[in-house]
Residue, then its C-alpha position, 0 to 999 in steps of 0.5 A: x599742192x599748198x604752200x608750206x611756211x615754217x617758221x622756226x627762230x626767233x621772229x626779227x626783221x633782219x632775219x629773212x630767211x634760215x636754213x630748217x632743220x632739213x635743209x629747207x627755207x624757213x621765214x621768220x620776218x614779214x619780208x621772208x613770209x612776203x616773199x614766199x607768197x609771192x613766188x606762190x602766187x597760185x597757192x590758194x591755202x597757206x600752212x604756218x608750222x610755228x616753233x618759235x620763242x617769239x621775238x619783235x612785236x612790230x614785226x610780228x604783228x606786220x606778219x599778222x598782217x601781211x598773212x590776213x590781207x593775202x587773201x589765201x586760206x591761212x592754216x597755222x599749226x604750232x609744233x613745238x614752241x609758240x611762246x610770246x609774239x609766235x602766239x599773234x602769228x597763230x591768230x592769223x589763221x581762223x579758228x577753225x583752222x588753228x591747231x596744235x601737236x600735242x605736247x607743245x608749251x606756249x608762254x603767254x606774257x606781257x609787252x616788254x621793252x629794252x632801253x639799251x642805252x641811257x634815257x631821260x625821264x622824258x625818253x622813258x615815258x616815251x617808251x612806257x608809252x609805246x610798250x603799253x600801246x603796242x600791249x594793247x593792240x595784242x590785246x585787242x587781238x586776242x579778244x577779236x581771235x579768242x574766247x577771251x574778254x578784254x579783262x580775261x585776256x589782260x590777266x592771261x598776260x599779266x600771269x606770264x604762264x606756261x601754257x599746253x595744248x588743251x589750255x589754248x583749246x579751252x581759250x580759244x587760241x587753237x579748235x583742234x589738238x593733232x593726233x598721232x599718226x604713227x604706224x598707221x601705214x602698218x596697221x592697216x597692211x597688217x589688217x589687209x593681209x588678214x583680209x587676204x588670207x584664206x579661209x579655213x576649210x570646214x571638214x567634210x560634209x555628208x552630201x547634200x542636196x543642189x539647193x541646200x549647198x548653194x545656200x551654204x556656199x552663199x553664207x559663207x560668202x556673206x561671212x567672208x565679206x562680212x568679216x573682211x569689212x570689219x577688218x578694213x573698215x578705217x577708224x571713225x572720226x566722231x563728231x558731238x555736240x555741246x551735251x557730248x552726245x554723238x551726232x554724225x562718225x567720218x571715216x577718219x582719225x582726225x577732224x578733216x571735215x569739208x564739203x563732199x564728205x562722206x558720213x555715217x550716222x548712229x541711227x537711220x538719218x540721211x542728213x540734216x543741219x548740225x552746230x558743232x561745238x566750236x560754231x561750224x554749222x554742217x549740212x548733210x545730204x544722203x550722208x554727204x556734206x554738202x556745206x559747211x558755215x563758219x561763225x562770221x568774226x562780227x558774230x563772235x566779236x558781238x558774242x564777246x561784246x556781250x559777255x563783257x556787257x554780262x560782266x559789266x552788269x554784274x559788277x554793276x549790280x554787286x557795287x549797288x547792292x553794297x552800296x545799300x547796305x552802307x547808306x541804308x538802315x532800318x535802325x530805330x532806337x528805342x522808346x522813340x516814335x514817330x506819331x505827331x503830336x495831337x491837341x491832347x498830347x500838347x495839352x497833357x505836356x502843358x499840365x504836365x509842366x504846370x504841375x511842376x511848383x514855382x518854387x521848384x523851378x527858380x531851385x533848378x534855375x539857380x542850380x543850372x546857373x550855378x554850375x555855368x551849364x558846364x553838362x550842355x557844353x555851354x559857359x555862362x556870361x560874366 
């Protein structure tokens, strides 16, 4: 058997341990869920049922911790709420064993802090210091046990949104959102009474000869058995790849995957190495799954690392093109050119100036003085 925590309340270090809703112990602080390892000491895998509207970030986070250094198998699965510090609780188990019922709600938002008394600026900085410290550390969880890049996942909190089920599918925060069971038990009594009823017998036949009726008796036998596997053959989990194409069926209504699985697959393959979308890599042999590799947290740590290095680079590129265009320009006024001046040229402009009369010179000079050079901005000397 696996041991099976739930955490329903508000997550506080007073609070060891509640009673649930029927009648059984329910942790909602790192000593409670402490406890309950302990006493199950041969429990390999550990299931968390969340529905819970948050509470102290440090003893959040030091359930974080006492569930990821446990060495069990930690499976976290939200049931109805997973608001505020419930959300790092769900990030303690990995990813692929992080899921959700269906019309749950999680509001992901920012660090807050409560004076609850009167404080001096010195006091308040303090405060500020460690809200924004222990804000940083949420987010440097959620971009270790997400999709989300350190920008991406600072905007999350700062929208203070509401979020589904397929919401934290798409982010990351869950790989699988529960499917309803219910009537199960019914539905399959139901299809195996119909597979237990007796045939309908054909009207009677001319007779016919010893061989004729035996291949008629077995028909009818392959029909029978033909239609009471269709009858009672189970609902097919299917499993695709990125583009949706189907690459292998289990016999099962939800992703139960694991070593010694049997499989079926859409055509005449036997096995084979596939990567499923969310990074499991199955191995299949003879229809049996015979391994199954989960991307290693370095590797999605360093895809991470690389999307926000992609990020960086573009915004690089963008601030470099903008730049240019403010500091470049291929404006050339008119009438102006950039050819220097040659012999001829100065020539010319020697000729072209002693072509001007003396008299017209000293008139231009009187002039100039005249007005004091007010049109150059400059005064003449008394």
């Amino acid at each position: 058997m696996a041991l099976r925590i739930k955490l329903y309340g508000e997550i506080d270090p007073g609070t060891a341990f509640l009673l649930g809703p029927s009648g059984e112990e329910t942790a909602c602080s790192a000593e409670a869920v402490q406890d309950m390892l302990n006493e199950n000491p041969d429990e390999k895998d550990v299931y968390i049922d969340i529905h819970s509207p948050g509470g102290s970030m440090h003893e959040g986070f030091a359930i974080y911790d006492v569930l990821r250094t446990s060495g069990r198998n930690i499976h976290t699965n939200i049931v109805g709420a997973c608001h505020s510090m419930a959300v790092t609780v769900l990030l303690a188990a990995p990813l692929k064993w992080r899921s959700a019922n269906p019309n749950i709600r999680s509001l992901i938002h920012r660090a807050r802090t409560y004076p609850g008394d009167y404080c001096t600026e010195e006091e308040l900085r303090q405060l500020a210091d460690d809200t924004r410290r222990e804000e940083d550390e949420m987010i440097k969880i959620y971009v270790q046990r997400t999709k989300l890049t350190e920008r991406k996942a600072r905007e999350l909190i700062a929208a203070e949104k509401v979020h589904t089920a397929q919401d934290l599918l798409e982010m990351g925060f869950i790989s699988t959102i529960n499917q309803y069971t219910s009537n199960k038990l019914n539905i399959n009594q139901k299809s195996k009474a119909m597979a237990q009823k007796p045939a309908k017998q054909k009207p009677a036949q001319k007779p016919a000869t010893q061989k004729n009726e035996g291949a008629s008796l077995l028909d009818r036998i392959g029909t029978f058995f033909t239609n009471a596997a269709k009858v009672l053959s189970p609902v097919n989990f299917d499993y695709e790849d990125e583009e949706g194409n189907l690459l292998f069926s289990t016999a099962s209504e939800s992703d139960d995957l694991e070593v010694g699985t049997e499989v079926t697959f859409p055509d005449d393959t036997t096995g084979g190495t596939f990567t499923l979308p969310d990074g499991r890599i199955v191995t299949i042999e003879d229809l049996i799954v015979t391994d199954i590799q989960t991307e290693s947290e370095e590797t999605a740590n360093l895809r991470t690392e690389n999307e926000q290095l992609r990020e960086q680079l573009a915004e690089a590129v963008n601030l470099i093109e903008e730049m240019r265009g403010q500091i470049g320009s291929n404006y050339q006024p008119q009438n102006r050119t950039t050819v220097k001046a040659t012999t001829a040229t100065r020539t010319v402009r020697k000729n072209t100036t002693s072509a001007t009369s003396k008299e017209d010179i000293k008139n231009e000079i009187k002039e100039n003085h005249s007005k004091g050079f007010a049109f150059r901005g400059i005064h003449a000397r008394k």
